[in-house]
N, C-alpha and C positions, 0 to 999 in steps of 0.2 A: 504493500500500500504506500509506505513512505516514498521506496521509490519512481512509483510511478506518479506522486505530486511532483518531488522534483525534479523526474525527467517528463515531464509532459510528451505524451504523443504528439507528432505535426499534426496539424489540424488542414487537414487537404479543402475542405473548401475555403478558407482563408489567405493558404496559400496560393491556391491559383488565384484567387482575384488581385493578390501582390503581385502574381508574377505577368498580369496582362495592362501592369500602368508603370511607365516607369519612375524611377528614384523621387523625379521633383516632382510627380504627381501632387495637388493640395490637398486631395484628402486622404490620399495616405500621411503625408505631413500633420495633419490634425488630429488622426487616428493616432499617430507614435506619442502625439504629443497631450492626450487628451485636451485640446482646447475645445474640440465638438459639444464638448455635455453639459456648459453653460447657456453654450445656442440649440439645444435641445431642448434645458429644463423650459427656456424662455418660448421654444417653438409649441412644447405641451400645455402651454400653462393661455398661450392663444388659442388653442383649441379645443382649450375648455370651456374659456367662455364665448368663443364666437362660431363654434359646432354645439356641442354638448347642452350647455347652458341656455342658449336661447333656442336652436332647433326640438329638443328633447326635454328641458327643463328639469336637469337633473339633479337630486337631492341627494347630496350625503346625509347618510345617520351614522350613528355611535362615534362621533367624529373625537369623543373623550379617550377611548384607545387609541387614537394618533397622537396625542399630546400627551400619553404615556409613551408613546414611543419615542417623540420628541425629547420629554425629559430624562426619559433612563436608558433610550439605546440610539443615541443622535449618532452618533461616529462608531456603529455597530452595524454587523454585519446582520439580516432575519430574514427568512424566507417568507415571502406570500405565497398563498395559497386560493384561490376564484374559480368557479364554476366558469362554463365554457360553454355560452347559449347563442350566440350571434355572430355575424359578420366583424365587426369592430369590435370586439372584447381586446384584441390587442393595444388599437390606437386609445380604447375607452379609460381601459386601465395607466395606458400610459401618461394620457394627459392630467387624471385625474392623481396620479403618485406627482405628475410635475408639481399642478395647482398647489399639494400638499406640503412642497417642497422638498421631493424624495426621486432620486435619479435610480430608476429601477430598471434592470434587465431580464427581457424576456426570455424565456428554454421555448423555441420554437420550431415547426419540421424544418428541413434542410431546405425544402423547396423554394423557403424565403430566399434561399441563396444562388439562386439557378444563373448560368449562366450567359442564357438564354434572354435574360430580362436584364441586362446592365443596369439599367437606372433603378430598378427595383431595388437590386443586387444591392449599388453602392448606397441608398435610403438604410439598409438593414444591417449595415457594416458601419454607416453611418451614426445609430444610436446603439451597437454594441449588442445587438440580439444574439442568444445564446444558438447556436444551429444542432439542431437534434441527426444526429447520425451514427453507425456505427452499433457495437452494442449496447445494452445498457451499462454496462461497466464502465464504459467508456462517457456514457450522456454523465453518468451521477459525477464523475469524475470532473469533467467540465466542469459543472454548477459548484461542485466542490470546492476547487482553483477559483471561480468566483468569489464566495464567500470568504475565503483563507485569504483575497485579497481587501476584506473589507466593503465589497458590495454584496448590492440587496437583490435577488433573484427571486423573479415572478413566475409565477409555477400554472398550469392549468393544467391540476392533478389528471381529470379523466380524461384527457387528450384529446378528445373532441368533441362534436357536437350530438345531444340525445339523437337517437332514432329508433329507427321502427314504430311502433303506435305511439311511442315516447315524443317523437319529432316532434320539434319546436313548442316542446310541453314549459321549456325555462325549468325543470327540476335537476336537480342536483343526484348524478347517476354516479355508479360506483368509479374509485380512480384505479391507475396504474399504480405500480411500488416503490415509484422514481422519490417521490417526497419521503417517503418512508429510510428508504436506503441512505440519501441525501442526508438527513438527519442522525444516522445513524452514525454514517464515517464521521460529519461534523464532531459527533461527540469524541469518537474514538482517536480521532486526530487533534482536537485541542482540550478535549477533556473537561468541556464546558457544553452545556445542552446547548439546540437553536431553536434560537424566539422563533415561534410560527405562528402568522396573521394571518386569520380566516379574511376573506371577501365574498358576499353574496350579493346580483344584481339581479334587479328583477325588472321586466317590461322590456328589454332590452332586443329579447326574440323577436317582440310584435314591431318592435322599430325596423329592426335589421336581419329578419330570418336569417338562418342558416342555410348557405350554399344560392341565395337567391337577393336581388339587385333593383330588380326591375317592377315595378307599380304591376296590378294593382297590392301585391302580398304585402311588401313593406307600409309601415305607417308611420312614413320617419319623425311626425312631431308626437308621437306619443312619449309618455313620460317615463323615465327612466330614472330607478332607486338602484344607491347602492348603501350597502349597509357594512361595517364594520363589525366584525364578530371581538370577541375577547383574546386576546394573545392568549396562548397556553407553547408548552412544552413537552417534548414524551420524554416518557422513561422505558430506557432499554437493560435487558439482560448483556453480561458481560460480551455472552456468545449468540448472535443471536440465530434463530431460527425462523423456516419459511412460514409457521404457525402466527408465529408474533410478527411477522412483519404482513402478515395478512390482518391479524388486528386492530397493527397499529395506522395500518392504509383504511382502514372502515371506518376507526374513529376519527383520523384527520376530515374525513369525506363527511361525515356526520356533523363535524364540528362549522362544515359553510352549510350543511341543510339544517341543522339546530336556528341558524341564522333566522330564517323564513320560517321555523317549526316545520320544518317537514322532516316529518316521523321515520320515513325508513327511504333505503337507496333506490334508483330505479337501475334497470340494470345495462349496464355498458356493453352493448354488440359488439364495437370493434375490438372489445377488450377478449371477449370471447370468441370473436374470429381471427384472433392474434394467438389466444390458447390454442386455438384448432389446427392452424397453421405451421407452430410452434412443435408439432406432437402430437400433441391432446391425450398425452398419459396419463397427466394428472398427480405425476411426482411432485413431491416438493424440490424446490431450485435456489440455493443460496449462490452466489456470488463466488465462481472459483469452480463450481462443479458444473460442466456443460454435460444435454442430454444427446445420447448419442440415436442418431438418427438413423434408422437400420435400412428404413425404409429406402431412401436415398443410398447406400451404400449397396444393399442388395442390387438394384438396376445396374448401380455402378460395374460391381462386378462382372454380374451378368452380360454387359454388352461388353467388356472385356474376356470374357471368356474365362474368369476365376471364381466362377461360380459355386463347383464344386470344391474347393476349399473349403469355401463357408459351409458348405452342406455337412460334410465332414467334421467342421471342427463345431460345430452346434448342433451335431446329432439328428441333425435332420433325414430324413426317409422320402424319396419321391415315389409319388406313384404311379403305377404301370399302365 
């Protein structure tokens, strides 16, 4: 673990966007130099009140847990944690951390980073998005190296947006183990728990569904709440286990639906078409044990023609 914070992996989609601008590039210059996240906090903080504010009419509540945050974790490092209902959840959240006075980084897929969309490309290099790729070992490891540098990383624990009869329901579905894990090395590596801030927003679907743009579905001036939950922290076993990090990923997920009172999870498809995909054995999977894929290996053989080794060394019988 130690070593792989301080030999960091390259981070290949980073690097190629360095290696397609040269030296005096500006915003590479601003990027080595952090001057960009003054001109960001101040770009977020326009976009709160002259999109968000007057198009949506958006209300913070519990805004008394930021000014704990404020007072006791200013120049500290905490994870956020927000459900994942709309089109703009990203620019929403971000504007609304600016207005707050808080330069946060988003963990988001890689496709923010394609290289296909230059100007897209440089906007998400440009405010420091975290790029999801790779395995997860690798994603928690990222956000990691954030934190241990002192910034604050914005999480959209279930990865995407409800569906199936769930679709653009705005509830809060079950997450992935990223936040969990996250928290877990955090401790193991500084020996200090991490602050975790719930976010729950509501009405935000009916402004800006999911996966859709165009009239008549959106109702971009409806009103849009977001509400602050209470900081909390977990408590981990020395060693932990796939049990408890399934618990402790339910109670995080609970902790932004407690927000709105909603009583229990609804359930995440992609999260289960990710299991399925993944195997669908059903083993438990800590960090360091990969499963091994037989299926995939069997073909392999087979159109190799090493087939009957396997056959042999796993006792198998064909028949006739």
């Amino acid at each position: 673990m130690q070593k792989s914070i301080l030999n960091p992996p390259k981070n290949p989609v980073i690097d190629k966007f360095f290696e397609q601008h040269p030296r005096s590039h500006f915003l590479k210059f601003i990027l080595n130099h952090h001057l960009h996240r003054l001109f960001a906090i101040v770009v977020f903080k326009v976009m709160y009140w002259c999109w968000f504010k007057i198009m949506n009419r958006i209300e913070l509540q519990g805004k008394r847990h930021i000014e704990y945050l404020k007072s006791h974790y200013e120049n500290s490092p905490f994870l956020i944690i927000e459900n994942h209902v709309s089109n703009t959840d990203v620019l929403m959240h971000y504007s609304i951390w600016g207005h707050l006075g808080f330069m946060t980084y988003v963990f988001t897929s890689s496709s923010a980073f394609h290289p296909k969309h230059p100007q897209f490309t440089n906007l998400t290099h440009f405010i420091e998005m975290i790029p999801r790729y790779g395995t997860g070992k690798s994603n928690v490891l990222r956000m990691l190296r954030r934190l241990l540098r002192g910034d604050i990383v914005n999480l959209f624990t279930a990865g995407t947006y409800p569906s199936g009869e769930y679709s653009n329901t705005g509830l809060v579905q079950e997450g992935f183990s990223g936040g969990t894990r996250l928290a877990y090395q955090y401790w193991k590596k500084t020996g200090k728990k991490l602050l975790i801030q719930p976010v729950c927003s509501i009405g935000a679907n009916k402004a800006y569904p999911p996966r859709s743009w165009l009239p008549p579905k959106p109702k971009l001036n409806h009103k849009i709440i977001v509400k602050f939950g209470e900081p909390f922290f977990l408590d981990f076993s020395e060693e932990i286990t796939y049990d408890e990090i399934k618990e402790k990923t339910k109670e995080m997920q609970m902790k932004i639906a407690e927000i709105w009172n909603q009583k229990r999870l609804i359930p995440n498809y992609s999260k289960i078409r990710h299991r399925d995909r993944s195997g669908g054995t059903g083993k438990p999977r800590v960090y360091g044990h990969k499963r091994k894929r037989r299926t995939k290996k069997w073909k392999k053989r087979r159109k190799n023609g090493n087939y009957k080794k396997m056959l042999k060394k796993k006792n198998y019988t064909r028949s006739k």
